[in-house]
N, CA, C and O atoms as CSV, one atom per row, in Angstrom:
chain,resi,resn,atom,element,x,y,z
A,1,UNK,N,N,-8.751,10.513,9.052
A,1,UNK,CA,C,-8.652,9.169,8.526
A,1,UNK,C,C,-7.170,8.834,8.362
A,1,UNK,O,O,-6.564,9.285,7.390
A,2,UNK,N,N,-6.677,8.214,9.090
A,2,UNK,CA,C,-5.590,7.485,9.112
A,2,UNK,C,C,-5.080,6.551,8.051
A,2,UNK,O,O,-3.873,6.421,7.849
A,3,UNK,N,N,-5.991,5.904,7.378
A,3,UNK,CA,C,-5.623,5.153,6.493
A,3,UNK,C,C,-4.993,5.193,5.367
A,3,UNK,O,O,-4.612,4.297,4.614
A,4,UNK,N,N,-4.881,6.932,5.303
A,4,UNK,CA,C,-4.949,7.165,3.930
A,4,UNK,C,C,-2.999,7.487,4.117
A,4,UNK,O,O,-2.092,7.279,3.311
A,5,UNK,N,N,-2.977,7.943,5.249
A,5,UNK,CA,C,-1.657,7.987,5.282
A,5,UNK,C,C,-0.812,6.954,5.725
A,5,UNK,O,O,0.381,7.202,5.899
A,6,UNK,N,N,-1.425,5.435,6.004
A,6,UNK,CA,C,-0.802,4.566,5.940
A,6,UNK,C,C,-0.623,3.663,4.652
A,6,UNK,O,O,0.307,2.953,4.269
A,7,UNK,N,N,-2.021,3.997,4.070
A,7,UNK,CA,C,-1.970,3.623,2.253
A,7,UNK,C,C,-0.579,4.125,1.712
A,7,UNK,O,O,0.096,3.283,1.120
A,8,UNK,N,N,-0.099,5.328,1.836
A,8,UNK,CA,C,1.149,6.416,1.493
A,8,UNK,C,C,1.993,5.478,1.643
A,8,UNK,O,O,2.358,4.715,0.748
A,9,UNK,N,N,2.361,5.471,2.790
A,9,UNK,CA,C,3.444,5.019,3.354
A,9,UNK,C,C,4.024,3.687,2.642
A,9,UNK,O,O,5.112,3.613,2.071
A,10,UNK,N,N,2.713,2.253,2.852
A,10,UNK,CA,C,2.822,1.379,2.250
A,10,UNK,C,C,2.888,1.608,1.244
A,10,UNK,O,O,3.330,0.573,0.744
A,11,UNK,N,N,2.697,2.584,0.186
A,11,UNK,CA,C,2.768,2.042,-1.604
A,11,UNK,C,C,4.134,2.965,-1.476
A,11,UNK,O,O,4.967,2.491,-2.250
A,12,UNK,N,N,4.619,4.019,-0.833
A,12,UNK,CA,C,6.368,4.751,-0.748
A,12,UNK,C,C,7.280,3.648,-0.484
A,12,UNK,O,O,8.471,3.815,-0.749
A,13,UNK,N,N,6.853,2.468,0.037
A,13,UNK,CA,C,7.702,0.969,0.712
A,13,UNK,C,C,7.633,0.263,-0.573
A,13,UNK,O,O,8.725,-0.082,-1.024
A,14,UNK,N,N,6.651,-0.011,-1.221
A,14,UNK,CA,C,6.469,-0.821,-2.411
A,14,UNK,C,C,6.782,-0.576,-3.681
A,14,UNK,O,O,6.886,-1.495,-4.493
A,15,UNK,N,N,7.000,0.902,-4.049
A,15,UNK,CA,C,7.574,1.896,-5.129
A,15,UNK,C,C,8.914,1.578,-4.789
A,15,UNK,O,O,9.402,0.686,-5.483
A,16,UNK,N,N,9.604,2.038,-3.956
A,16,UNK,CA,C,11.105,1.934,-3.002
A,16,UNK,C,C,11.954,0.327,-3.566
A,16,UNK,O,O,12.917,0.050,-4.281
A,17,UNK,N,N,10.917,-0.447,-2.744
A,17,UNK,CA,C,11.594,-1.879,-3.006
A,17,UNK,C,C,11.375,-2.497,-4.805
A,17,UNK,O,O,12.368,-2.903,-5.409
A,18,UNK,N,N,10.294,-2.488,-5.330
A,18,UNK,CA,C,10.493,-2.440,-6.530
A,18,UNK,C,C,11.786,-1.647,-7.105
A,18,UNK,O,O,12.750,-2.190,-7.646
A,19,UNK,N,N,11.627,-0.315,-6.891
A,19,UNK,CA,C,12.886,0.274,-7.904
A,19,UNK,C,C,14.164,-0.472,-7.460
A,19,UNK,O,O,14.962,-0.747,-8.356
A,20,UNK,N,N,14.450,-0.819,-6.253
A,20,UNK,CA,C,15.912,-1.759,-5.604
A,20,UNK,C,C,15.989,-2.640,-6.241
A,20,UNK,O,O,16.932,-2.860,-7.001
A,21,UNK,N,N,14.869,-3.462,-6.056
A,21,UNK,CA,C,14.977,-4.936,-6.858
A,21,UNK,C,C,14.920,-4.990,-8.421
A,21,UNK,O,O,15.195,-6.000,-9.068
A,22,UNK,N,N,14.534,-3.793,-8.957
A,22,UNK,CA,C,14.355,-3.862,-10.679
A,22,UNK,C,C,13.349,-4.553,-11.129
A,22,UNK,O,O,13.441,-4.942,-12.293
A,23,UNK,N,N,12.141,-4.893,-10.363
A,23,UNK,CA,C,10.657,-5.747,-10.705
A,23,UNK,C,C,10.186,-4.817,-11.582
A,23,UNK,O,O,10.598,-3.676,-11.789
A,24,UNK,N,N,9.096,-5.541,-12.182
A,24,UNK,CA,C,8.339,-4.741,-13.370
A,24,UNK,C,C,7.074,-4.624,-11.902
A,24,UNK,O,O,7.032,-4.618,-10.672
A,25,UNK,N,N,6.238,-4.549,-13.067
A,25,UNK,CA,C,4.552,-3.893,-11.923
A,25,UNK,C,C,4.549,-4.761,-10.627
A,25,UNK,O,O,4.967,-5.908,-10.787
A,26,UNK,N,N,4.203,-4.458,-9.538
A,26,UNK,CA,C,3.920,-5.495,-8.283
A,26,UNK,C,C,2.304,-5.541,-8.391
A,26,UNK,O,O,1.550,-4.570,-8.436
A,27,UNK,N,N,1.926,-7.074,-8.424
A,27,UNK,CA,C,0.787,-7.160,-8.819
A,27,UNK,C,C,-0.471,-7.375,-7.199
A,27,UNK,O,O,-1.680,-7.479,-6.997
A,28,UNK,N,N,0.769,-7.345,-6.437
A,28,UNK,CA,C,-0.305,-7.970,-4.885
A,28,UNK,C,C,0.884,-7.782,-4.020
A,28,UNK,O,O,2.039,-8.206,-4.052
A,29,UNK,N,N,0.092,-6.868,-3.101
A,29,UNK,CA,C,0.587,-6.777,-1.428
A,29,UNK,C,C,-0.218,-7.035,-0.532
A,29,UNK,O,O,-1.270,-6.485,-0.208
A,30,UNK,N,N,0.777,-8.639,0.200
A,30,UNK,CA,C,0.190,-9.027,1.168
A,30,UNK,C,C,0.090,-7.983,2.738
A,30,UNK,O,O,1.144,-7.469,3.113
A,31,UNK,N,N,-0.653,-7.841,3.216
A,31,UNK,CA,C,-0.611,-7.016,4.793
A,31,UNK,C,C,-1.496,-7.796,5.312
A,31,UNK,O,O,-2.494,-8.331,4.830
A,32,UNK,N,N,-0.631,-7.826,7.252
A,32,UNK,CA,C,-1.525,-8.322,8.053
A,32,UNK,C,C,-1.469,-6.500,8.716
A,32,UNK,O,O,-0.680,-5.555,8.709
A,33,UNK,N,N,-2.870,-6.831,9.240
A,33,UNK,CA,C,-3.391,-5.542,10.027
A,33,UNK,C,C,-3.802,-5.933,11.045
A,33,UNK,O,O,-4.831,-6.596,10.908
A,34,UNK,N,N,-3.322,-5.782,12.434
A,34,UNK,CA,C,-3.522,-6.705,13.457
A,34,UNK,C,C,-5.086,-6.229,14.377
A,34,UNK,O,O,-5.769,-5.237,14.122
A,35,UNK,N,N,-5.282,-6.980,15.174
A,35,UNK,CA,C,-6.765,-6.222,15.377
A,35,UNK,C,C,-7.381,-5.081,16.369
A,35,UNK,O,O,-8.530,-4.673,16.541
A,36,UNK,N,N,-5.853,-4.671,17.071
A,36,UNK,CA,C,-5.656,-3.785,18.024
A,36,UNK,C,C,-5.320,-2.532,17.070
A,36,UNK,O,O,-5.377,-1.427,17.610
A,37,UNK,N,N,-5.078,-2.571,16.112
A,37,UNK,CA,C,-4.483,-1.227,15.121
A,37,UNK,C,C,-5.256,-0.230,14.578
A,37,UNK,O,O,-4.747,0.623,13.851
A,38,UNK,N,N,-7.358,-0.244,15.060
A,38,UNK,CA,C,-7.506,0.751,14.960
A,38,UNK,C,C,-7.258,1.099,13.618
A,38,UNK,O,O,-6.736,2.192,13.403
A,39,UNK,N,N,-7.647,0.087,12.335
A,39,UNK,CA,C,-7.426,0.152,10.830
A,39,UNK,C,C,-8.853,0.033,10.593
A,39,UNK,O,O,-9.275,-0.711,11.479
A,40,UNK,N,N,-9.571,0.308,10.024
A,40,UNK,CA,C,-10.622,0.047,8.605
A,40,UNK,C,C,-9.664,-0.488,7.500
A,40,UNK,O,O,-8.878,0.079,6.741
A,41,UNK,N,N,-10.232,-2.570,7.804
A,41,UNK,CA,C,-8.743,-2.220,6.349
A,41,UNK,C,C,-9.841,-2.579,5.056
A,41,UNK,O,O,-9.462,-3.360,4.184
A,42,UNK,N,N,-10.710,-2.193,5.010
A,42,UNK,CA,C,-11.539,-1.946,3.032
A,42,UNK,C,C,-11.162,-0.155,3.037
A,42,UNK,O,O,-10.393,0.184,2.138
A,43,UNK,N,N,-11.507,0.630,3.699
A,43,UNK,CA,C,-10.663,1.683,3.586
A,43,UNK,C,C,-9.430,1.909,3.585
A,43,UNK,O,O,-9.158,3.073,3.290
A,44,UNK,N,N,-8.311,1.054,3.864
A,44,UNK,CA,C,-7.080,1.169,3.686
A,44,UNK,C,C,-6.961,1.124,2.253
A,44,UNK,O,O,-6.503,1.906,1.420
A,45,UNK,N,N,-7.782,-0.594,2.173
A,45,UNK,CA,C,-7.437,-0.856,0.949
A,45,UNK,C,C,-7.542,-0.219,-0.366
A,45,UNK,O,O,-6.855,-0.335,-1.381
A,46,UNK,N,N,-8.953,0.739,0.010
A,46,UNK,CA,C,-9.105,1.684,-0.789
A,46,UNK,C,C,-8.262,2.697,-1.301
A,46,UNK,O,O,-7.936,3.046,-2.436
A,47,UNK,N,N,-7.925,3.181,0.172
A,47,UNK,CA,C,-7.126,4.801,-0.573
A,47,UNK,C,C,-5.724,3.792,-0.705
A,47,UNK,O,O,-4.876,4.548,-0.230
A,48,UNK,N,N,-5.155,2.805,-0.993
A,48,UNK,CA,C,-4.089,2.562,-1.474
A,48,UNK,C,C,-4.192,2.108,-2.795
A,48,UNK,O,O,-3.234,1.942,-3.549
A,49,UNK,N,N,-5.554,1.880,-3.104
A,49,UNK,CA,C,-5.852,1.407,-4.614
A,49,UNK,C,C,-5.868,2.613,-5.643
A,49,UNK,O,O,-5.548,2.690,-6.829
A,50,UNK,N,N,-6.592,3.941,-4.308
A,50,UNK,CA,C,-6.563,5.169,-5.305
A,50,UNK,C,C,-5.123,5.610,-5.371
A,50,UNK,O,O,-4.754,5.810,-6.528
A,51,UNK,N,N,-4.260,5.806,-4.495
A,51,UNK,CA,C,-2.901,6.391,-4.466
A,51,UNK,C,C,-2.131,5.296,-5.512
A,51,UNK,O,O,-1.227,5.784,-6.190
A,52,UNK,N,N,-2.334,4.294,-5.639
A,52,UNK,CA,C,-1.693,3.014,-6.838
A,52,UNK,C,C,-1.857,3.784,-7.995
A,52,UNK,O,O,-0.948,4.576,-8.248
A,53,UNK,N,N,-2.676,3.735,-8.643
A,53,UNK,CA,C,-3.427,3.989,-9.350
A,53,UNK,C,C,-2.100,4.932,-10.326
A,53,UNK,O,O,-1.782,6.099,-10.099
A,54,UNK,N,N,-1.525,4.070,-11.368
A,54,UNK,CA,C,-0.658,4.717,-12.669
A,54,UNK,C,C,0.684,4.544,-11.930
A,54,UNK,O,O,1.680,5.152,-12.323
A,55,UNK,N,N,0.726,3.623,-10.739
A,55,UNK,CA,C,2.258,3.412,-10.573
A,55,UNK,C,C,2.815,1.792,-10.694
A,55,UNK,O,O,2.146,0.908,-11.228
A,56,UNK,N,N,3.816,1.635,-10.250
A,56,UNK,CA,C,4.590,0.107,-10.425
A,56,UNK,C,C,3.482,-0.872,-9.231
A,56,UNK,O,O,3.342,-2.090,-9.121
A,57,UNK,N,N,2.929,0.111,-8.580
A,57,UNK,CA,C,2.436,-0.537,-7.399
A,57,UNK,C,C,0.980,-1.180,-7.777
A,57,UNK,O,O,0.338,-1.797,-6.927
């Protein structure tokens, strides 16, 4: 499952740019997932909700 390591990736990008910018919690990340990419994105969305889960993200 791929997703789970693109969940990673995206919330390591969103942790990253928060700490740069000095934001408090990020409450919503927009993603387009294009339709050639071979995503499940309710499973993306998932394991990025579980990997969130107690951070800024």
């Amino acid at each position: 499952m791929h997703e789970s390591s693109l969940a990673a990736s995206i919330l390591s990008i969103v942790r990253e740019t928060a700490e740069r910018e000095g934001s408090g919690p990020v409450v919503q990340v927009d993603l387009c997932v294009g339709e050639l990419a071979g995503v499940e994105e309710n499973t993306l969305r998932a394991c990025f909700e579980m990997l969130a889960e107690g951070t800024v993200a």
